[in-house]
C-alpha distance (Angstrom), angle and dihedral (degrees) to the residues before:
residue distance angle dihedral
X1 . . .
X2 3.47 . .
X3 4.75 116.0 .
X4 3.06 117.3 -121.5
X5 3.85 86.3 -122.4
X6 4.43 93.5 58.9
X7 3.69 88.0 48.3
X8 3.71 102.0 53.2
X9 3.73 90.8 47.5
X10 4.39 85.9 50.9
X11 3.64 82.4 55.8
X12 4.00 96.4 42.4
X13 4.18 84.2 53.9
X14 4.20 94.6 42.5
X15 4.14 76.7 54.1
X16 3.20 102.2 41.1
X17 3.98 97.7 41.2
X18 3.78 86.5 58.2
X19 3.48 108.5 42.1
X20 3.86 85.0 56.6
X21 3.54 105.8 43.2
X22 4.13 80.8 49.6
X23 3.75 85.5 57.7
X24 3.73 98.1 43.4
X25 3.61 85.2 53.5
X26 3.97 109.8 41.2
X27 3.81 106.8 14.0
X28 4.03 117.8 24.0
X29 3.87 102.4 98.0
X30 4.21 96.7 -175.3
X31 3.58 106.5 128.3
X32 3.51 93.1 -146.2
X33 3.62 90.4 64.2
X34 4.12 102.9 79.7
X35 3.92 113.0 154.7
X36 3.33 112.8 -12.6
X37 4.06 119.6 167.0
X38 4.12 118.4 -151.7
X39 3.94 92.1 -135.4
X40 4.20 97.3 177.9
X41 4.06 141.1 -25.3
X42 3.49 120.6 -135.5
X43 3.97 113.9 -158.1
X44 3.35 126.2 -163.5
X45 3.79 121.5 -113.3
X46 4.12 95.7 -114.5
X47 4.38 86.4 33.1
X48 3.67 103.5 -118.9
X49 3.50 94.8 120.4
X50 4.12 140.8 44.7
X51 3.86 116.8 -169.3
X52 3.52 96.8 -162.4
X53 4.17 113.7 -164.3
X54 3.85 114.7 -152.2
X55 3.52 126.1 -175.6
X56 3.73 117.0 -144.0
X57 3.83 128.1 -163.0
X58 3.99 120.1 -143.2
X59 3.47 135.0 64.5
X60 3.91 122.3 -57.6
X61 4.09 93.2 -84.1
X62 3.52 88.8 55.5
X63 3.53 99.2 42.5
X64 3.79 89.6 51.5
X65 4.03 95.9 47.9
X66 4.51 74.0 53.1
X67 3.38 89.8 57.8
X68 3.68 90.2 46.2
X69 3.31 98.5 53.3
X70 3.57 95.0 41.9
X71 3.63 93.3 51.5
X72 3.90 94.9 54.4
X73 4.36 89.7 51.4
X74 3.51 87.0 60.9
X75 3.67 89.5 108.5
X76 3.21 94.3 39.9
X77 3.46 101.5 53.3
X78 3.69 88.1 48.3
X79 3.30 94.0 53.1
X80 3.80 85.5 61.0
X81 3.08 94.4 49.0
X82 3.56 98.4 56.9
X83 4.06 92.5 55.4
X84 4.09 86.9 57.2
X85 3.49 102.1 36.4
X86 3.86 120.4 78.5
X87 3.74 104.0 -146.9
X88 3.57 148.6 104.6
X89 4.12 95.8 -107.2
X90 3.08 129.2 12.2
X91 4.03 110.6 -134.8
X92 3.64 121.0 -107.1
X93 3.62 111.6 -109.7
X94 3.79 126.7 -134.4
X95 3.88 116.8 -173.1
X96 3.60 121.1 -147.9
X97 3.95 127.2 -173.5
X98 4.15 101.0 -125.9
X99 3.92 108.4 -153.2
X100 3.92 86.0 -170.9
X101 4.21 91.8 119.3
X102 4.13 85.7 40.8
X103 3.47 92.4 53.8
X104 3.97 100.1 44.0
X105 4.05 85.3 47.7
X106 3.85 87.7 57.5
X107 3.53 95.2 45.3
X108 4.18 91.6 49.7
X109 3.66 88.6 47.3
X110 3.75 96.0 50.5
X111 3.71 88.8 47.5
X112 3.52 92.1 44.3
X113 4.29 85.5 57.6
X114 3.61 93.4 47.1
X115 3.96 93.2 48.5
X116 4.06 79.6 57.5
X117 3.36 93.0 49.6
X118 3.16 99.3 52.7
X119 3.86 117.9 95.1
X120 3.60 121.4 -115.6
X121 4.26 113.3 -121.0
């Protein structure tokens, strides 16, 4: 059975991950912020802090000018998240680039190669 405490932080990150992939979508206006995909959110256990993983398509230049521009909405996006969110504090964020969908592209494309490779009986 679930505590009380691990569930209210799974419903703090089901929040939080859609009140900022909302923004992201409709209401961040940074230009270095082109598609970027809310993938999970991690809460803490006592719900001070949100690690937030974002996947970002582009090459690396444009996934670092993301991560940029992501970093320096922190407020706002907190900010937002304190008008929707009925608690005492709202968790401080901390946005991570997750390579997750990179790395599962790399493996099906190596596997891919070795199926190729492979000589037909």
């Amino acid at each position: 059975m679930k505590s009380p405490r691990r569930h209210r932080a799974e419903r703090m990150a089901a929040q939080i991950h859609e009140t900022v992939a909302a923004a992201l979508a409709m209401d961040l206006k940074d230009p270095r912020v082109g598609f970027v995909t809310v993938t999970d959110v991690v809460v803490s256990s006592d719900c001070s802090h949100a690690t937030v993983r974002v996947a970002v398509m582009g090459s690396e230049a444009e996934k670092a000018e993301a991560m940029e521009g992501l970093t320096s909405a922190k407020g706002y996006l907190r900010t937002r998240l304190a008008r929707q969110m009925r608690v005492r504090a709202v968790p401080e964020l901390h946005i991570v680039l997750d390579q997750g969908l990179e790395h599962a592209a790399r493996i099906d494309e190596l596997l891919e190669e070795i199926k190729h490779d492979e000589p037909e009986p």
